[in-house]
RODO-2510 file (C-alpha; in nm, 4 decimals, decimal comma):
residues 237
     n   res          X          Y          Z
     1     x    -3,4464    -4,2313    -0,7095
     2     x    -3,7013    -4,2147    -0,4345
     3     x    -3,9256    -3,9775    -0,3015
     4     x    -3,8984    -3,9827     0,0977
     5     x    -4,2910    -3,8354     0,2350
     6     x    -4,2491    -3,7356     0,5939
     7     x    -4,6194    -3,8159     0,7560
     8     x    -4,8079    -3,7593     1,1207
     9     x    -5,0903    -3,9103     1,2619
    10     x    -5,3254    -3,9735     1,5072
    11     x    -5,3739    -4,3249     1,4811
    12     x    -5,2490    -4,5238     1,6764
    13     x    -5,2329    -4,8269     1,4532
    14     x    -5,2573    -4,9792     1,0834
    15     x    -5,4431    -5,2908     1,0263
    16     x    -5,2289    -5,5565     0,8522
    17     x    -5,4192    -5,6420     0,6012
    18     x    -5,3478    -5,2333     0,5034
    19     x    -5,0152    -5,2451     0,5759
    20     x    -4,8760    -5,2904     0,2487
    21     x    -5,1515    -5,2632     0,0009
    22     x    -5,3098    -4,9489     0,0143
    23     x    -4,9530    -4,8398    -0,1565
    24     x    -5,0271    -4,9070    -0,5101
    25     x    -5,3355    -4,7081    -0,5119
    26     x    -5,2035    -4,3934    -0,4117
    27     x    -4,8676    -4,4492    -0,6620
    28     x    -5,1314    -4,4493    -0,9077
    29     x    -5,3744    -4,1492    -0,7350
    30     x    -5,0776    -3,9688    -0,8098
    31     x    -4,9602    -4,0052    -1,1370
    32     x    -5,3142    -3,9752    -1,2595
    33     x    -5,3179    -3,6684    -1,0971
    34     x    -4,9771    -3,5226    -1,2265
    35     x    -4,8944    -3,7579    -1,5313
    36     x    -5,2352    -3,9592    -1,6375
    37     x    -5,0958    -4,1204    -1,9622
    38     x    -4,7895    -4,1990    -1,7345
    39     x    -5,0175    -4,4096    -1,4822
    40     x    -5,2412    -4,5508    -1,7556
    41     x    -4,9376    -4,6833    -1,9820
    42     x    -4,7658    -4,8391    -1,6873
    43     x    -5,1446    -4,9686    -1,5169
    44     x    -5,2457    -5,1320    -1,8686
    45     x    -4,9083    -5,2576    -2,0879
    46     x    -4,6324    -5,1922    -1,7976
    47     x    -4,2887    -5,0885    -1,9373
    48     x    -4,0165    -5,2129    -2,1668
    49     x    -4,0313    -5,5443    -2,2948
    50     x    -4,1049    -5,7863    -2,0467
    51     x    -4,4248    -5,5016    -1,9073
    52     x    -4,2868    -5,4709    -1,5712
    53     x    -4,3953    -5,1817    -1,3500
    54     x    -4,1005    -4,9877    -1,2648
    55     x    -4,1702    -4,8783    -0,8900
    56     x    -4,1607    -5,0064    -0,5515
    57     x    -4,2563    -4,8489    -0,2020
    58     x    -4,2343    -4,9045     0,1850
    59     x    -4,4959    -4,9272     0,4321
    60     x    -4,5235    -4,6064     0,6778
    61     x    -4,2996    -4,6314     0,8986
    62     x    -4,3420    -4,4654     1,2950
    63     x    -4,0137    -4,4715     1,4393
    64     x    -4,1545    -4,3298     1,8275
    65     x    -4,4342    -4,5486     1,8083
    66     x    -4,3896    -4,8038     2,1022
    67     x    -4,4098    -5,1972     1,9622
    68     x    -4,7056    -5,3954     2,0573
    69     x    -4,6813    -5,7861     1,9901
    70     x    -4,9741    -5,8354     1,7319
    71     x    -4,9981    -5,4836     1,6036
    72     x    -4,8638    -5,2600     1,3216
    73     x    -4,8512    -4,9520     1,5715
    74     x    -4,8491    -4,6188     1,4235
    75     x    -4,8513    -4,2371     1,5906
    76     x    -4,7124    -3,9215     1,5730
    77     x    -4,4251    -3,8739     1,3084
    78     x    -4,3245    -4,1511     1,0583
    79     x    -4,2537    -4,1776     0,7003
    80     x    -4,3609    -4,3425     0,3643
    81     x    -4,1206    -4,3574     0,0490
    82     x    -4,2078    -4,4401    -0,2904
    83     x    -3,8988    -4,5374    -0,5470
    84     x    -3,8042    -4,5922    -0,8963
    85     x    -3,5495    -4,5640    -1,1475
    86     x    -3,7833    -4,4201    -1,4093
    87     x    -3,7027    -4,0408    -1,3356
    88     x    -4,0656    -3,9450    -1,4755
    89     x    -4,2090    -4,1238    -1,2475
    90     x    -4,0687    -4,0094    -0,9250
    91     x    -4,0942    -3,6094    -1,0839
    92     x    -4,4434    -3,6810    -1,1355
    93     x    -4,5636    -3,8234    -0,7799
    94     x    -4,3425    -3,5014    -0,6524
    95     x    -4,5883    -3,2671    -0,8267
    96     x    -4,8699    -3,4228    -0,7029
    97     x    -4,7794    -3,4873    -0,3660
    98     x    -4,6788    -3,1092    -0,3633
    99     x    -5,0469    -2,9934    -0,4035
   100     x    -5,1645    -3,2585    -0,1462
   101     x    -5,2213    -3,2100     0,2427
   102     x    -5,3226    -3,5484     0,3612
   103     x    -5,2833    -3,9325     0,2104
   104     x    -5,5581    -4,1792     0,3300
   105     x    -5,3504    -4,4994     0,3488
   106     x    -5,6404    -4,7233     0,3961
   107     x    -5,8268    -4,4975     0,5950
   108     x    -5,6052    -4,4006     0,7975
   109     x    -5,5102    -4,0224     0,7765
   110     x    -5,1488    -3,9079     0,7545
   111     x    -5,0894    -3,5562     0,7409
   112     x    -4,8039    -3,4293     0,5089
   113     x    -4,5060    -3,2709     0,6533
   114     x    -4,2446    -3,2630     0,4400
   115     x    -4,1175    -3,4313     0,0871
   116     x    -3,8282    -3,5054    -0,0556
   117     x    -3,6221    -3,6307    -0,3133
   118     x    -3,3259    -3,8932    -0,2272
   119     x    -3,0820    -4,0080    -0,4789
   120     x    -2,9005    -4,3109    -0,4636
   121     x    -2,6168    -4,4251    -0,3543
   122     x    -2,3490    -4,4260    -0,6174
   123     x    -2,2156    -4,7660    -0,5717
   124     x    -1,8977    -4,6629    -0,7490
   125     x    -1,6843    -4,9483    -0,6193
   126     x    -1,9533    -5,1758    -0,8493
   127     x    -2,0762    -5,3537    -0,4834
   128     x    -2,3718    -5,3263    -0,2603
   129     x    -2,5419    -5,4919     0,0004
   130     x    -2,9118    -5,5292     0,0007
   131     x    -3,1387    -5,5473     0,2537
   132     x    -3,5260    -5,5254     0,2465
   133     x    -3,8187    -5,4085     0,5241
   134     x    -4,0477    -5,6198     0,3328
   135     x    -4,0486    -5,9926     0,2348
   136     x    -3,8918    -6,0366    -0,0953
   137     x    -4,1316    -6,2779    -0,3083
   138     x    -4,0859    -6,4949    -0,6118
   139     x    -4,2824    -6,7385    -0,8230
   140     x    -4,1455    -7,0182    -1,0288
   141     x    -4,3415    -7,1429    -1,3718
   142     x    -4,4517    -7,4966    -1,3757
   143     x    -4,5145    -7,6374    -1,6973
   144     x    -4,8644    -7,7004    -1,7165
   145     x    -5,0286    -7,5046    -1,4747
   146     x    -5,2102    -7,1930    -1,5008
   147     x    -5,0428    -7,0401    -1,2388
   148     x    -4,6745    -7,0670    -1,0509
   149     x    -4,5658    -7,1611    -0,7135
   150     x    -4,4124    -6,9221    -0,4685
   151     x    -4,0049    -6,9734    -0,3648
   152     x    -3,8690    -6,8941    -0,0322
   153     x    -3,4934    -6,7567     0,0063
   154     x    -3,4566    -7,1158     0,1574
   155     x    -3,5515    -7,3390    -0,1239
   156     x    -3,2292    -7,4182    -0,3816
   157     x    -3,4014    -7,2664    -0,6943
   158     x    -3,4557    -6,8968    -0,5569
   159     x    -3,1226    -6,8024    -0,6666
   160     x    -3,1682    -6,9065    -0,9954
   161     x    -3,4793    -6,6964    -1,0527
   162     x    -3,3585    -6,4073    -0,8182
   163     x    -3,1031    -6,3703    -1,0856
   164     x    -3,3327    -6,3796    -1,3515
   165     x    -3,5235    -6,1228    -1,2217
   166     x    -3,2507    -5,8973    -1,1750
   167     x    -3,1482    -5,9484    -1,5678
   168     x    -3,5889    -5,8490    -1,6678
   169     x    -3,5130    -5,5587    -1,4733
   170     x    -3,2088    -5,4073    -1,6578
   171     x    -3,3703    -5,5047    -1,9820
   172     x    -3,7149    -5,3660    -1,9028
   173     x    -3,4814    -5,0357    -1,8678
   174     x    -3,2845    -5,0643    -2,1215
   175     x    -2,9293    -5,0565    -1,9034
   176     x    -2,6460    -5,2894    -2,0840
   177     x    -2,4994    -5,3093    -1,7177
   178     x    -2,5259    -5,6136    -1,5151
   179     x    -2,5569    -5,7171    -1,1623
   180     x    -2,4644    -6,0559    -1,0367
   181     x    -2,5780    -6,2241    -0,6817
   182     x    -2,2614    -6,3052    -0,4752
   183     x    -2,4370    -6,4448    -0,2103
   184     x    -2,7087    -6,4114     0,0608
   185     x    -2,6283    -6,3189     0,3920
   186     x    -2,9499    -6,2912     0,6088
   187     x    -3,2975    -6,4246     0,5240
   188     x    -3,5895    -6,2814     0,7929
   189     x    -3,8218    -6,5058     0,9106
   190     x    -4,1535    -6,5577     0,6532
   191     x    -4,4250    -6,3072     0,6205
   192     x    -4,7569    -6,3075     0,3817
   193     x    -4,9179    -5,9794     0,3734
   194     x    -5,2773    -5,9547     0,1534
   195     x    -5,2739    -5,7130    -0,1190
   196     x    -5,5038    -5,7605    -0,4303
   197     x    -5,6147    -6,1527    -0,4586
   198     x    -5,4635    -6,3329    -0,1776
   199     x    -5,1905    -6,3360     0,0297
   200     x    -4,8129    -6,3019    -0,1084
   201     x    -4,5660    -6,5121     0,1014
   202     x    -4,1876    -6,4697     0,0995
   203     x    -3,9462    -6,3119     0,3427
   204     x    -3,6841    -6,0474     0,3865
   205     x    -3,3417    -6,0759     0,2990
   206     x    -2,9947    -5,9340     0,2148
   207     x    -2,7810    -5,9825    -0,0666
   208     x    -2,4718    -5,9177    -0,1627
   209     x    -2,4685    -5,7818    -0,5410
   210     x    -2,2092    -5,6968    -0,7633
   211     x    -2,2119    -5,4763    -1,0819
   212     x    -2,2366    -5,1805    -1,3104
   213     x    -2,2737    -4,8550    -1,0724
   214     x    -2,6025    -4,7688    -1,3142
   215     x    -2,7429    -5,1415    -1,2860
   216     x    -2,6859    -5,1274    -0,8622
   217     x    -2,8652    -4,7778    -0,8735
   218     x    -3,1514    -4,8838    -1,0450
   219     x    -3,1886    -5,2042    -0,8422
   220     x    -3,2343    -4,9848    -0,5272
   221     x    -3,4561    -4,7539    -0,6498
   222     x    -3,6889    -5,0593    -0,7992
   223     x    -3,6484    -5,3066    -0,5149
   224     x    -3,5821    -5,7116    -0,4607
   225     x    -3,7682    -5,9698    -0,5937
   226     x    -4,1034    -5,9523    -0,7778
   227     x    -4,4388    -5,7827    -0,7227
   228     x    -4,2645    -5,4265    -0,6172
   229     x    -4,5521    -5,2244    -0,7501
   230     x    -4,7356    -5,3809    -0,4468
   231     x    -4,4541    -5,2743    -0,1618
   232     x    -4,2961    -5,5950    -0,1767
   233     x    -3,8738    -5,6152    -0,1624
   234     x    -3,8194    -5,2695    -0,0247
   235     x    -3,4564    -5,2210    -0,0225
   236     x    -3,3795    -5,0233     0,2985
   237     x    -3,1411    -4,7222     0,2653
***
């Protein structure tokens, strides 16, 4: 499920290095404000077994806003959505979003328009095709080191731990369905975008999955990839 937050503004741009990460702050500015024990169990031990955080969200989006090479332009109507399969968690930003007129997305003021809920799509035929606004990002563990090295789309061991990440997922939510990688179809060209320490690079893709209606559902509401929770592997709807 997502929650789709229709915005307008004044500015007339976002900087990039507030383009993406300003979103995990205000997830959490609102479930501490609706559903505190909520935010603080998912901030501190994350969820099911493998302590993932079960959310994703897009950058705002300005669809009238004229392109400028070099700029993340911004003005007049756009919108931001927030996702997850975790039904709390998408009531609970709704309630606090509800009582809210503005959202500073890293100081830059959006006025609230409208909210709303979308459900997703029901993927009955057990196949859907993926694609995300925002560079999908993985890490694979070398033995050894303190710390793993990113994968692009490109590199022959991304499927392998694309798939993995896809099977943490349905565990972390306890779903016995399954959803398989078929193949990729597009990869976007690479992007890092700064959000906590550093700079995350990947790039966007789309994928062809195939699976239990349940298992697709959740995928889309969670996003691609890891590091979600900091508006990475948006699925687009």
């Amino acid at each position: 499920m997502r929650l789709r937050i229709d915005v307008a503004t004044r500015a007339s741009e976002i900087p990039w290095n507030m383009v993406l990460a300003p979103g995990r702050g205000v997830a959490y500015q609102l479930l501490a404000a609706a559903e505190p024990s909520l935010g603080e169990r998912l901030h501190n031990g994350g969820w099911g077994p493998h302590r993932m955080v079960p959310f994703g969200y897009a950058a705002p989006v300005f669809p009238g806003a004229k392109r400028q090479r070099g700029r993340y332009v911004a003005g007049g109507r756009g919108m931001i959505e927030f996702g997850s399969p975790v039904p709390e968690i998408v009531e609970a930003w709704a309630r606090a979003i509800s009582k809210r007129e503005l959202i500073d997305w890293g100081g830059v003021a959006m006025r609230i328009t409208n909210v709303a809920a979308v459900e997703p799509p029901d993927f009955s035929l057990g196949r859907a095709r993926m694609r995300t606004a925002t560079p999908v990002v993985m890490k694979r563990t070398v033995a050894g080191a303190t710390q793993g090295l990113w994968l692009l789309p490109t590199e022959p061991e991304f499927p392998t731990y694309f798939q993995g990440n896809l099977n943490r997922k349905l565990e972390t939510l306890g779903i016995s369905g399954r959803v398989a990688v078929e193949k990729f179809t597009w990869v976007g060209p690479k992007r890092s975008f700064a959000v906590g320490n550093g700079a995350k690079p990947g790039a966007p893709i789309e994928a062809e999955l195939s699976g239990d209606p349940e298992a697709l559902q959740a995928i889309w509401s969670w996003g691609l990839g890891q590091a979600n929770s900091a508006g990475f592997g948006w699925v687009l709807a």
